[in-house]
ROSE-4610 file (N, C-alpha, C; in Angstrom, 1 decimal, always signed):
// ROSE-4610
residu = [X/X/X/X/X/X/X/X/X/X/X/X/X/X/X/X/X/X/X/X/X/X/X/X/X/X/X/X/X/X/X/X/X/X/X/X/X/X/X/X/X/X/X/X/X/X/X/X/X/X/X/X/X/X/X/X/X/X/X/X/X/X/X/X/X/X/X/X/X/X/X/X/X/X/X/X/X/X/X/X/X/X/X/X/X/X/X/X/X/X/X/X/X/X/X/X/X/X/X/X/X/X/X/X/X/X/X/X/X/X/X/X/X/X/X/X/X/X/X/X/X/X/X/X/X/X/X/X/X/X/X/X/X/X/X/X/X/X/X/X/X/X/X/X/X/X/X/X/X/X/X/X/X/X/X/X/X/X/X/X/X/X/X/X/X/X/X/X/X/X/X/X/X/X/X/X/X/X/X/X/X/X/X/X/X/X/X/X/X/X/X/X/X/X/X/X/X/X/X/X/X/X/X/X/X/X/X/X/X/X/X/X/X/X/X/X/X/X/X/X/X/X/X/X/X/X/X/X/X/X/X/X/X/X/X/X/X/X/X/X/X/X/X/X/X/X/X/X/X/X/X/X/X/X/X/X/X/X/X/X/X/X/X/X/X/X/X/X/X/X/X/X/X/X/X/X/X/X/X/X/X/X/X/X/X/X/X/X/X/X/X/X/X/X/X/X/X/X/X/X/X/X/X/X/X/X/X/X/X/X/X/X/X/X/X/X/X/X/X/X/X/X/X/X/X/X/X/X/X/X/X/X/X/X/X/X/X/X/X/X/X/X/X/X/X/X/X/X/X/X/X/X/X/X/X/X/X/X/X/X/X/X/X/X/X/X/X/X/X/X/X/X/X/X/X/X/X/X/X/X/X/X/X/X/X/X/X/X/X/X/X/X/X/X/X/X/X/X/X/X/X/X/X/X/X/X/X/X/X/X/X/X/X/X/X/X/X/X/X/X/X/X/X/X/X/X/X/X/X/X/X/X/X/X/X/X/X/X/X/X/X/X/X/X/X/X/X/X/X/X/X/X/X/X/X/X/X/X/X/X/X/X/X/X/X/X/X/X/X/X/X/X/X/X/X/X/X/X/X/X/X/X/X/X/X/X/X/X/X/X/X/X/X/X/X/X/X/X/X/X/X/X/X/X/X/X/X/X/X/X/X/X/X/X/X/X/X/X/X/X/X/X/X/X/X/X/X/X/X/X/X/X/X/X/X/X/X/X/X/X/X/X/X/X/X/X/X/X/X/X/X/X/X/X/X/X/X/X/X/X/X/X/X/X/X/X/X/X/X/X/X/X/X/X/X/X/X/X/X/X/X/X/X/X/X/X/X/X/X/X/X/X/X/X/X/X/X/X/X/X/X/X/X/X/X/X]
num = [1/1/1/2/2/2/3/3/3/4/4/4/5/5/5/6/6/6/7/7/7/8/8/8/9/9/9/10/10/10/11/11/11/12/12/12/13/13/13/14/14/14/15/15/15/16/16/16/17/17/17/18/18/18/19/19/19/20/20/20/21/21/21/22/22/22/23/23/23/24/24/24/25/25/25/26/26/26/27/27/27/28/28/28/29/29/29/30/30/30/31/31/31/32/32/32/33/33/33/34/34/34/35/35/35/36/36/36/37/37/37/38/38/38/39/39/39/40/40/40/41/41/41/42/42/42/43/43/43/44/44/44/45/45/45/46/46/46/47/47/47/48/48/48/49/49/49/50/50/50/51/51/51/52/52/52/53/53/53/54/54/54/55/55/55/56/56/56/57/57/57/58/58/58/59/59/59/60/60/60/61/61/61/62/62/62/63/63/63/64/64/64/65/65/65/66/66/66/67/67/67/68/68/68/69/69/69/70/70/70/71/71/71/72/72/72/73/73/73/74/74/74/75/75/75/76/76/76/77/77/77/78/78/78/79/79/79/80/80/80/81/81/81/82/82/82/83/83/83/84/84/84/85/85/85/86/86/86/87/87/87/88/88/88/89/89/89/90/90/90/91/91/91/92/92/92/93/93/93/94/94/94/95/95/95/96/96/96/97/97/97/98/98/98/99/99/99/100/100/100/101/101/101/102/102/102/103/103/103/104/104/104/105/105/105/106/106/106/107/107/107/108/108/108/109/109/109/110/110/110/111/111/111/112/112/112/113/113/113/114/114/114/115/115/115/116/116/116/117/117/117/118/118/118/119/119/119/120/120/120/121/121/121/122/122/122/123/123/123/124/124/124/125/125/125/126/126/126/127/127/127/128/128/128/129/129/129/130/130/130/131/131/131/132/132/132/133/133/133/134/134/134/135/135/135/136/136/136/137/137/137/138/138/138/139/139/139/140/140/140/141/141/141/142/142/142/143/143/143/144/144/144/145/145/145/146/146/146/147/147/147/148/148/148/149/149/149/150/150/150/151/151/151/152/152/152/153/153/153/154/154/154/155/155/155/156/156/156/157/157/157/158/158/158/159/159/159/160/160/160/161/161/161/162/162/162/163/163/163/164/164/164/165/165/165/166/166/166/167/167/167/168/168/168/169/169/169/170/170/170/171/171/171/172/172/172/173/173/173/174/174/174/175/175/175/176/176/176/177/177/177/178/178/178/179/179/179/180/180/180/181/181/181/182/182/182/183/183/183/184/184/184/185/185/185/186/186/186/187/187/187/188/188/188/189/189/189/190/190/190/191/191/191/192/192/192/193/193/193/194/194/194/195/195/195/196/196/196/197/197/197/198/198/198/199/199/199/200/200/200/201/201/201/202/202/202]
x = [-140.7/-141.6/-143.0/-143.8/-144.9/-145.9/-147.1/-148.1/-148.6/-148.8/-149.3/-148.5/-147.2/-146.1/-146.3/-146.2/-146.6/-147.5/-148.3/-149.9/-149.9/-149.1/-149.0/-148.0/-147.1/-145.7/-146.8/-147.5/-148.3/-149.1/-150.0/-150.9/-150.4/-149.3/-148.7/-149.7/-149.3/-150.1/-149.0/-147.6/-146.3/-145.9/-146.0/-145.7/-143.8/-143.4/-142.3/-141.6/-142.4/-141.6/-141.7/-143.0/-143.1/-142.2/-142.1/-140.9/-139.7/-139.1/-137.8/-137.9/-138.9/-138.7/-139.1/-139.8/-140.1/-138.9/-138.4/-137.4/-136.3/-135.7/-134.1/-134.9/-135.9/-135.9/-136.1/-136.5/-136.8/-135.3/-134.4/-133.0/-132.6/-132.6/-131.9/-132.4/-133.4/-133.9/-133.1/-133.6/-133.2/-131.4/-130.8/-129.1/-129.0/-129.6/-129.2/-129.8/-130.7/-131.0/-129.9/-128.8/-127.9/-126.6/-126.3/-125.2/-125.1/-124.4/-124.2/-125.0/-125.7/-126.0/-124.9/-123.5/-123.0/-122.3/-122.2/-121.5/-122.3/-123.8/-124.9/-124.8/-124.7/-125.0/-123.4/-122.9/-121.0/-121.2/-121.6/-121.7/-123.2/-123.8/-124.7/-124.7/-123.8/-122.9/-122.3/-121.2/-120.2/-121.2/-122.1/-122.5/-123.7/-124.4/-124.9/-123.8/-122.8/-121.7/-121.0/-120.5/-120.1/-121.2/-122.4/-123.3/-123.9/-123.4/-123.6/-122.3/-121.1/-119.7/-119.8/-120.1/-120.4/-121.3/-122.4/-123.4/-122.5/-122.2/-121.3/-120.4/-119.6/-118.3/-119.6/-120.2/-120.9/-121.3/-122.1/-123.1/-121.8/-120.5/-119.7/-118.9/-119.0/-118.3/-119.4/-120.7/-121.6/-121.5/-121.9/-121.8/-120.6/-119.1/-118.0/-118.2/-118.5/-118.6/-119.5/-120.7/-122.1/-122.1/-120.7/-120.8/-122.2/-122.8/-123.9/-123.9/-124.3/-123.9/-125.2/-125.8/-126.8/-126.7/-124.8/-124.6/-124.6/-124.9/-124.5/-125.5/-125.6/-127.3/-127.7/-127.0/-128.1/-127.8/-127.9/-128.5/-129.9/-130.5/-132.0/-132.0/-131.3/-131.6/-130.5/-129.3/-128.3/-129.2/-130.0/-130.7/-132.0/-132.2/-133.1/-133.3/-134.2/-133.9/-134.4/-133.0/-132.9/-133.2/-133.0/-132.9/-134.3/-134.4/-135.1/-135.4/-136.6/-136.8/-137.0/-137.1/-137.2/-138.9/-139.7/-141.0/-141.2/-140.6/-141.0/-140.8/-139.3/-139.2/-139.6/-140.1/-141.4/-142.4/-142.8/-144.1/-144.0/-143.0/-142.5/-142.3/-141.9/-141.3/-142.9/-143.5/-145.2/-146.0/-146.0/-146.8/-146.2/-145.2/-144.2/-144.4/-144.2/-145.0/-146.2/-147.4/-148.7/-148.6/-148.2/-148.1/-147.6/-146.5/-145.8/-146.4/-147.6/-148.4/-149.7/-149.7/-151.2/-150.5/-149.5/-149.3/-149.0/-148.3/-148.3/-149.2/-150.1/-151.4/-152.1/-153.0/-153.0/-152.4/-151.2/-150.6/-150.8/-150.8/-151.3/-152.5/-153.2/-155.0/-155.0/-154.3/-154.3/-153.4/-152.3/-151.6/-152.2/-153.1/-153.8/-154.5/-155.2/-156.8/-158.1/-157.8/-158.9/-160.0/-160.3/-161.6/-160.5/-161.2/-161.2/-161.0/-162.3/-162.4/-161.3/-160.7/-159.7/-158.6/-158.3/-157.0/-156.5/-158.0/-157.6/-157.7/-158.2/-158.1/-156.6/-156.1/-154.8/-153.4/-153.7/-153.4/-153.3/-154.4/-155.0/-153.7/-153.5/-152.7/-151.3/-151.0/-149.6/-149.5/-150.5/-150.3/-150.0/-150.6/-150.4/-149.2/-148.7/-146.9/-146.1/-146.4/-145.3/-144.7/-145.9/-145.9/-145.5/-146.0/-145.1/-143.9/-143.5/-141.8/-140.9/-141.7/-141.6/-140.9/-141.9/-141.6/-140.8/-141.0/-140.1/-139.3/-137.8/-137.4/-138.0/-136.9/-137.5/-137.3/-136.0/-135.6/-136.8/-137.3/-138.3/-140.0/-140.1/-141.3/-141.0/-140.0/-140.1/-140.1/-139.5/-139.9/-140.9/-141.9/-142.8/-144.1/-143.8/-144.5/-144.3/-142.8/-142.7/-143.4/-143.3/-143.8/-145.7/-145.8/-147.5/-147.9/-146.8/-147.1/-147.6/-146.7/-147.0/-148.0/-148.3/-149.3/-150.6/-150.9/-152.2/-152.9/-152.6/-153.5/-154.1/-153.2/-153.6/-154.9/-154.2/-155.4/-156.9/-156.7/-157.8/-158.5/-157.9/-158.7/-159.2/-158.5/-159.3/-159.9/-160.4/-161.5/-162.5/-162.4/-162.8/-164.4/-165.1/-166.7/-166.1/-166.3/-166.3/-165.5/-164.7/-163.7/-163.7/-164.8/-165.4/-166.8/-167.4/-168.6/-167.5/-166.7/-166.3/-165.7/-165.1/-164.5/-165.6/-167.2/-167.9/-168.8/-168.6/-169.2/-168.6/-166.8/-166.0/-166.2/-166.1/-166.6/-168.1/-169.1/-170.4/-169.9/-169.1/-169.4/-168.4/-167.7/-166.2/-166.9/-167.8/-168.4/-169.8/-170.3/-171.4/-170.8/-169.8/-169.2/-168.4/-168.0/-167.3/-168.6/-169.6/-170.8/-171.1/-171.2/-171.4/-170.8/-169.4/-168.2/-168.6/-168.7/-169.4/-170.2/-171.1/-172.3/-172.0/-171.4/-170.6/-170.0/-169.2/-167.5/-167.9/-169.2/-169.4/-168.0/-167.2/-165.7/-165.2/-165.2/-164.6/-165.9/-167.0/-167.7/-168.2/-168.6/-168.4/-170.2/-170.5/-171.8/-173.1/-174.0/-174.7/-174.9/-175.0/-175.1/-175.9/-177.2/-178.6/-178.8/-177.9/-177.6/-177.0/-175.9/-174.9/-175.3/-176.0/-177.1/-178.0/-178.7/-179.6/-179.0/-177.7/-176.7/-176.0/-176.1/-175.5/-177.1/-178.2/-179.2/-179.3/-179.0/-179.2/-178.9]
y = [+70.2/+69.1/+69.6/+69.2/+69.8/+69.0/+70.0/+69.2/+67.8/+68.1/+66.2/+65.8/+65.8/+64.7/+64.3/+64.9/+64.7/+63.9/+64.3/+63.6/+61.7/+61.7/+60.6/+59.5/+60.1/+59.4/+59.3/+59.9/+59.5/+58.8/+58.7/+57.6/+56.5/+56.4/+54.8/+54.9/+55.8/+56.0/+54.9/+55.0/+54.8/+53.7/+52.6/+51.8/+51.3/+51.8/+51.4/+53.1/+54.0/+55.3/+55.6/+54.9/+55.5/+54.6/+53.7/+52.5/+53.0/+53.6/+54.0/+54.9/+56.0/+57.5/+57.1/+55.7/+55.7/+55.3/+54.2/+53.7/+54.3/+55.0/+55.9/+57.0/+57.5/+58.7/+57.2/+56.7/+55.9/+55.9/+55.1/+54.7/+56.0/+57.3/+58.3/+58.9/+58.6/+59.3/+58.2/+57.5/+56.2/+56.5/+56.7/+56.5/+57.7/+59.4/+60.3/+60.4/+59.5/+59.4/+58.6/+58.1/+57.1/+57.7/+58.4/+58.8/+60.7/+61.7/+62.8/+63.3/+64.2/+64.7/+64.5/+64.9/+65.5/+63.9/+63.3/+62.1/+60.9/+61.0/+60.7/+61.1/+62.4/+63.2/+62.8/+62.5/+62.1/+60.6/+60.0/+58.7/+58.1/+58.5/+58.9/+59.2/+60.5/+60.8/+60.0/+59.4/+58.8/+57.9/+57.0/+55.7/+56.3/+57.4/+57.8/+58.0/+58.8/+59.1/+57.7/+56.7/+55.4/+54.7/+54.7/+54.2/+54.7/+56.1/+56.7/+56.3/+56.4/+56.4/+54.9/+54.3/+52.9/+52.5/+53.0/+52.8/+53.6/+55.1/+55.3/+54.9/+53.8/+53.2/+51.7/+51.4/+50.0/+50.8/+51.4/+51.5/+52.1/+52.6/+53.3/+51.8/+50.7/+49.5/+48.8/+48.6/+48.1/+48.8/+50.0/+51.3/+50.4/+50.8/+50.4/+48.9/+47.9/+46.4/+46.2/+46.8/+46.3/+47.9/+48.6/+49.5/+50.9/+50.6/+51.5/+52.9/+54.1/+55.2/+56.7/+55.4/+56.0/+56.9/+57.4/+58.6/+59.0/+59.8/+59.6/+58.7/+58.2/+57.6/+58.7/+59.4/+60.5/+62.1/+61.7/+62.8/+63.5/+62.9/+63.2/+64.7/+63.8/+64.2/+65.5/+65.5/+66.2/+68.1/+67.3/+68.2/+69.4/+68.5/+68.9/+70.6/+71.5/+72.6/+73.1/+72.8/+72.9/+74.5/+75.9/+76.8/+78.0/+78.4/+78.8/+80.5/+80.4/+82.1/+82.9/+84.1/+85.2/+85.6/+85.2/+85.1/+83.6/+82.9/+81.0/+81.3/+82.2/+82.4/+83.6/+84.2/+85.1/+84.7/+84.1/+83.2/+82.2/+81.6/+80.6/+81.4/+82.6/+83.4/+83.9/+84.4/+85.2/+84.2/+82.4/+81.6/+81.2/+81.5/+81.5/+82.4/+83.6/+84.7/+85.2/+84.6/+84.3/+83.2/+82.1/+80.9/+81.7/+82.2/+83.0/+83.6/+84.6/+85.7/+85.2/+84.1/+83.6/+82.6/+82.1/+81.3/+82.3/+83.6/+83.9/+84.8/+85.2/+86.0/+84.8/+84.0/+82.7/+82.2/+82.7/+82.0/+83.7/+84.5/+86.1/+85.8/+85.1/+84.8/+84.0/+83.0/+81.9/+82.5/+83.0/+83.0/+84.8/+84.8/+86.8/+86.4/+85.1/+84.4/+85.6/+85.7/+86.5/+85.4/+84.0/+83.4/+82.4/+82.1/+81.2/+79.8/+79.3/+78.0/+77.7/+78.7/+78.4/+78.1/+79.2/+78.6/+77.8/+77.7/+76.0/+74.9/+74.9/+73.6/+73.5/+74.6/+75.2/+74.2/+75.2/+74.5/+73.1/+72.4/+70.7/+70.1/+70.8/+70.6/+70.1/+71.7/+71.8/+70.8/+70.7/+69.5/+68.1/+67.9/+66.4/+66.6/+67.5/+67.1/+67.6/+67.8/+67.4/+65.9/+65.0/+63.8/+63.0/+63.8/+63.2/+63.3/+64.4/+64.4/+64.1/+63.4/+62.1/+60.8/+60.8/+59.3/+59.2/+60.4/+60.4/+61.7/+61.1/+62.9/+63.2/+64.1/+65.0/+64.4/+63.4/+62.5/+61.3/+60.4/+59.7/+60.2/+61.6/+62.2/+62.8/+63.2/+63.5/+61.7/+60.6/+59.0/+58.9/+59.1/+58.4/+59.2/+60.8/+61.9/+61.2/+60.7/+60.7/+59.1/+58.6/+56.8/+57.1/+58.3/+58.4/+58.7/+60.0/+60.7/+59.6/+58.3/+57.4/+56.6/+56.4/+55.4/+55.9/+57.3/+57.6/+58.2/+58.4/+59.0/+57.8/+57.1/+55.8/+54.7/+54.5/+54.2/+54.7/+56.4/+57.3/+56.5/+57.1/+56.9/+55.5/+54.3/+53.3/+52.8/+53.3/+53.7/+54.7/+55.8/+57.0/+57.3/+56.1/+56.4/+56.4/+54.9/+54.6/+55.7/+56.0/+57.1/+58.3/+59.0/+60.1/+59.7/+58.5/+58.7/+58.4/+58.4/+58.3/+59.7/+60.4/+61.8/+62.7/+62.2/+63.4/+63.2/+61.9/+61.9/+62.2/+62.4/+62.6/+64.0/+65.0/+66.0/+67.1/+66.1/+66.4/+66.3/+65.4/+65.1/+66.3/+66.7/+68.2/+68.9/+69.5/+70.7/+70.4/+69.8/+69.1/+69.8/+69.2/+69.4/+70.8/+71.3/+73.0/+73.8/+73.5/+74.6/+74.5/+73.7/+73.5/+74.0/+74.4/+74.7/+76.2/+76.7/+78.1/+78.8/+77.8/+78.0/+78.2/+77.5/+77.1/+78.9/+79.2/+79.9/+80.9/+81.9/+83.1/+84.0/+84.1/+84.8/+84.8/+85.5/+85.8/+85.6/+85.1/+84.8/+86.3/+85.7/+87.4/+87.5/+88.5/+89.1/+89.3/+88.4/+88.1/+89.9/+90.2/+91.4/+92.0/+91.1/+91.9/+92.9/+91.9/+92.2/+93.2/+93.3/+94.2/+95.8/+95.4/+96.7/+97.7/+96.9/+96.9/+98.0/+97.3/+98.1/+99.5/+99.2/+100.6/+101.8/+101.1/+102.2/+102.4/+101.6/+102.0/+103.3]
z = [+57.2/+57.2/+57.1/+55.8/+56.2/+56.7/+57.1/+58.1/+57.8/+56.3/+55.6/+55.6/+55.3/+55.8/+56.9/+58.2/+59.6/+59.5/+58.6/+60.0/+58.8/+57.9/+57.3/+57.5/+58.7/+59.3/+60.6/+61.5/+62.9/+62.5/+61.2/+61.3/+60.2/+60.4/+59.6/+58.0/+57.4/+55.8/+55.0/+55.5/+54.8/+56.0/+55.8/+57.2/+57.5/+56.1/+55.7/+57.0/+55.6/+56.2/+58.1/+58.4/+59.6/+60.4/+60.4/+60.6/+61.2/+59.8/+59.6/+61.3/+60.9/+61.6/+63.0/+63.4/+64.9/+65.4/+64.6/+65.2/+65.3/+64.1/+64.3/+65.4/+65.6/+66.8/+68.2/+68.0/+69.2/+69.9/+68.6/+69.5/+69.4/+69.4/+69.6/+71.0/+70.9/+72.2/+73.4/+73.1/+74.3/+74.3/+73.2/+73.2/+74.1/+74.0/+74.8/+76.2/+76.1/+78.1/+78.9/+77.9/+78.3/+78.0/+77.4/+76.7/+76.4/+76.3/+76.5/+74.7/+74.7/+73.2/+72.4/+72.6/+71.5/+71.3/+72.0/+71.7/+70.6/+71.4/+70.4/+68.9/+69.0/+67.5/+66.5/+67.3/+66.6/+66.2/+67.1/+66.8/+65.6/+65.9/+64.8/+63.4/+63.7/+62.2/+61.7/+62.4/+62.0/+61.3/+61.8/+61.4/+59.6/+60.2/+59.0/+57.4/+58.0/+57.1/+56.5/+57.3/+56.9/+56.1/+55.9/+55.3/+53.9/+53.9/+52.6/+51.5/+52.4/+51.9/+51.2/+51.9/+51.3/+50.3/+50.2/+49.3/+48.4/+48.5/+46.9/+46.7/+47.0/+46.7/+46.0/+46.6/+46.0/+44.4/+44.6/+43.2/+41.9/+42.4/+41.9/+41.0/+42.0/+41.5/+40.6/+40.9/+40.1/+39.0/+39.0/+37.5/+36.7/+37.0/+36.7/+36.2/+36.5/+36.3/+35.5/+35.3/+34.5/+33.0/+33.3/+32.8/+32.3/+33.1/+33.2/+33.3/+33.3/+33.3/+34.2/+35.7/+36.0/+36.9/+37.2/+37.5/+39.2/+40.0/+41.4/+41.8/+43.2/+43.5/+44.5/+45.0/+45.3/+45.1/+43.6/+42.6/+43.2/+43.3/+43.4/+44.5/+45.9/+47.2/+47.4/+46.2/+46.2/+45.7/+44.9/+43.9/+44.4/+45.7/+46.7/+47.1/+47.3/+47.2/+48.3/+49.4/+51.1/+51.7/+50.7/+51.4/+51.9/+52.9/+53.2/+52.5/+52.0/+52.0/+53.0/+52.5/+53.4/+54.0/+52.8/+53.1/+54.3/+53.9/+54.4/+56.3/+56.2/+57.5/+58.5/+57.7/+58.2/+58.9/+57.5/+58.0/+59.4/+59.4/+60.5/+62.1/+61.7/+62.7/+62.9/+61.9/+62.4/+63.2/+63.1/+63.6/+64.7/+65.0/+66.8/+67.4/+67.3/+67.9/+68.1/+67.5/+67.7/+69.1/+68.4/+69.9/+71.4/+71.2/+72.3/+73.2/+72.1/+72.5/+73.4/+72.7/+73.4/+74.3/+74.8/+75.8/+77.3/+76.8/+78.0/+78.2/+77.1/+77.5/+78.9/+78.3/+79.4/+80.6/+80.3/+81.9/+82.6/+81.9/+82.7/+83.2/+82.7/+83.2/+83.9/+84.1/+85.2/+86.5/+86.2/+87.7/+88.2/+87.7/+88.4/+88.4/+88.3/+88.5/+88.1/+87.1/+86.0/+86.2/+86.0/+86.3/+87.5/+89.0/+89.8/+89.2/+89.0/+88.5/+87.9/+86.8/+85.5/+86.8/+87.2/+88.0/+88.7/+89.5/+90.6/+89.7/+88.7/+87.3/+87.4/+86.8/+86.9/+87.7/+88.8/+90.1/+90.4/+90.1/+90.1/+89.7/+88.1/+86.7/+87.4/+87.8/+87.9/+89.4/+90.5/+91.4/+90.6/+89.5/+89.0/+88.4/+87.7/+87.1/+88.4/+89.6/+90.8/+90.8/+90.5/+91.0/+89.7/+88.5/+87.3/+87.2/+87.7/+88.0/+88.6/+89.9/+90.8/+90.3/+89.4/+88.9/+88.1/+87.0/+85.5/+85.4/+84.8/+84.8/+83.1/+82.6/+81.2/+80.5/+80.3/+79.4/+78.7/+79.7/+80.1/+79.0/+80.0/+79.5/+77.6/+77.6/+75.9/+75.2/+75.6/+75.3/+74.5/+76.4/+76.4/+75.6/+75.7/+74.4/+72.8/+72.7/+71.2/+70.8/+71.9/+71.0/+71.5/+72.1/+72.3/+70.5/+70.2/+69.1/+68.4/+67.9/+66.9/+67.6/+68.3/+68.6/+68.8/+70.0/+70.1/+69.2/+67.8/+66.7/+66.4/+65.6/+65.2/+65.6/+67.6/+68.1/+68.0/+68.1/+68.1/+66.9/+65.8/+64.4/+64.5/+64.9/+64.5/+65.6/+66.9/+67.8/+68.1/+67.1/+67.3/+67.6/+67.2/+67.7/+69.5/+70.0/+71.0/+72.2/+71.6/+72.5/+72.2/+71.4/+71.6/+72.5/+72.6/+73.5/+75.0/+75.3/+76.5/+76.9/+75.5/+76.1/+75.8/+75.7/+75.5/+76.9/+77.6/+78.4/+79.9/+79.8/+80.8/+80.6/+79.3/+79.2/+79.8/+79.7/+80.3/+82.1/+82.7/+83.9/+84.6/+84.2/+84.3/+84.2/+83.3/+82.8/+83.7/+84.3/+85.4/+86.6/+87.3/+88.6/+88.5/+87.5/+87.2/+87.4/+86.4/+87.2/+88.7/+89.5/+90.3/+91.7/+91.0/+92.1/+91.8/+90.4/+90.2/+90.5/+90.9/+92.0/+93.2/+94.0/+94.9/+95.4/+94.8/+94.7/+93.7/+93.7/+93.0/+93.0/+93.8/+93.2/+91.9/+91.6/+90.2/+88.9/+89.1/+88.0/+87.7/+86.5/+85.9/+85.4/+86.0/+86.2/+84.6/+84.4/+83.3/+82.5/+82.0/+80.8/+81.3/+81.3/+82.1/+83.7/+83.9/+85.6/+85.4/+85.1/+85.1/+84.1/+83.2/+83.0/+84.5/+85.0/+85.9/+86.7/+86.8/+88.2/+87.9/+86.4/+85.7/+86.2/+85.8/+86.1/+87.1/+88.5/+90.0/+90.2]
């Protein structure tokens, strides 16, 4: 799936296609918070499989009765060229391992508290999903992630002045009270260039 397909199924470009894709993942997600994966994915099948089997037995009788000769109906998608290269999955595998690298470089810098402030942010963070996990288990939270996916771009875009002056102004007021704790809690801040010259000459 590539990325403009994505970003053209989140912001309803295709209102038909995004349709389709909110709703079959919607009831899939909802059927496995209720029902075991593999039973989902069988039943699922079955019902995808019965629906194709049928559509080629229809168009098979129409062909046959109107005598027409327009051959499988999904020729097209049969024709489709599903296999992965060896370059495609490099690439795929080189842009995972970059993510990898830099997620746990980061959590190395947060939990050895390389900057203070960064950590207790941190900290704050992982205090607020105690209490999200309270309320919601995993099931719930991937839901309520996937119907944000389709909704909160959308919203964004056709609010976007107004709710950039509120997230630049919740931004000023974080980055206001963060200096301040900085000031506060000189631990860990890391010594201006000049200064730290000065000290080399002492």
């Amino acid at each position: 799936m590539s990325k403009k397909f994505l970003e053209s199924l989140i912001y309803w470009r295709d209102v038909k296609k995004s349709g389709i894709v909110f709703g079959a993942g919607l009831i899939t997600l909802v059927a496995i918070s209720s029902f075991s994966v593999i039973s989902v994915f069988a039943y699922l099948s079955l019902l995808a499989l019965f629906g194709t089997v049928a559509f080629r037995i229809y168009k098979s009788v129409t062909q046959a009765v109107q005598k027409t000769s327009d051959g499988h109906p999904f020729k097209e998608y049969l024709e489709l060229d599903l296999t992965l290269s060896q370059e495609k999955v490099q690439n795929i595998a080189g842009v995972a391992v970059a993510h990898i690298n830099g997620f746990t470089a980061e959590l190395r810098r947060l939990f050895l508290v390389e900057d203070l402030i960064d950590s207790i942010k941190f900290g704050v963070i992982l205090w607020v999903f105690t209490y999200i996990g309270a309320w919601f288990n995993g099931m719930t939270l991937v839901i309520l992630a996937f119907v944000s996916l389709f909704t909160l771009p959308k919203v964004y875009e056709n609010n976007k002045q107004s709710i950039d002056t509120y997230l630049d102004l919740v931004r000023s007021k974080l980055t206001e009270i963060t200096d301040k704790i900085r000031v506060a809690i000189p631990i860990g801040n890391k010594k201006p260039v000049a200064a730290a010259e000065s000290d080399k000459d002492k």
